[in-house]
N, C-alpha and C positions, 0 to 999 in steps of 0.2 A: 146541853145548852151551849158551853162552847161552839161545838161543831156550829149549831146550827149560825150562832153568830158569826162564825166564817165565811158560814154561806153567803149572809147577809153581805157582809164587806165586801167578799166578793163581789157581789149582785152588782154594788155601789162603784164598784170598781169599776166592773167590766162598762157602767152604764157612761160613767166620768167620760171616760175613756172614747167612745161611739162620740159626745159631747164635742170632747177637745179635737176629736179627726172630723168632724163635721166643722168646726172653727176654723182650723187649717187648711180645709176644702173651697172655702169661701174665702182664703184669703189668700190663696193662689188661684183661685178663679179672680179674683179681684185687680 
């Protein structure tokens, strides 16, 4: 159970992350 909650966070992480560099992307295109 742990592990897989790591995974999870991970998941959540990695996905934040794609999120926040797509925000930053637009706002140096900006």
């Amino acid at each position: 159970q742990k592990g897989g909650n790591m995974k999870e966070v991970f998941r959540r992480f990695c996905v934040g992350l794609q999120k926040i560099e797509e925000i930053f992307k637009k706002h140096n295109h900006g």
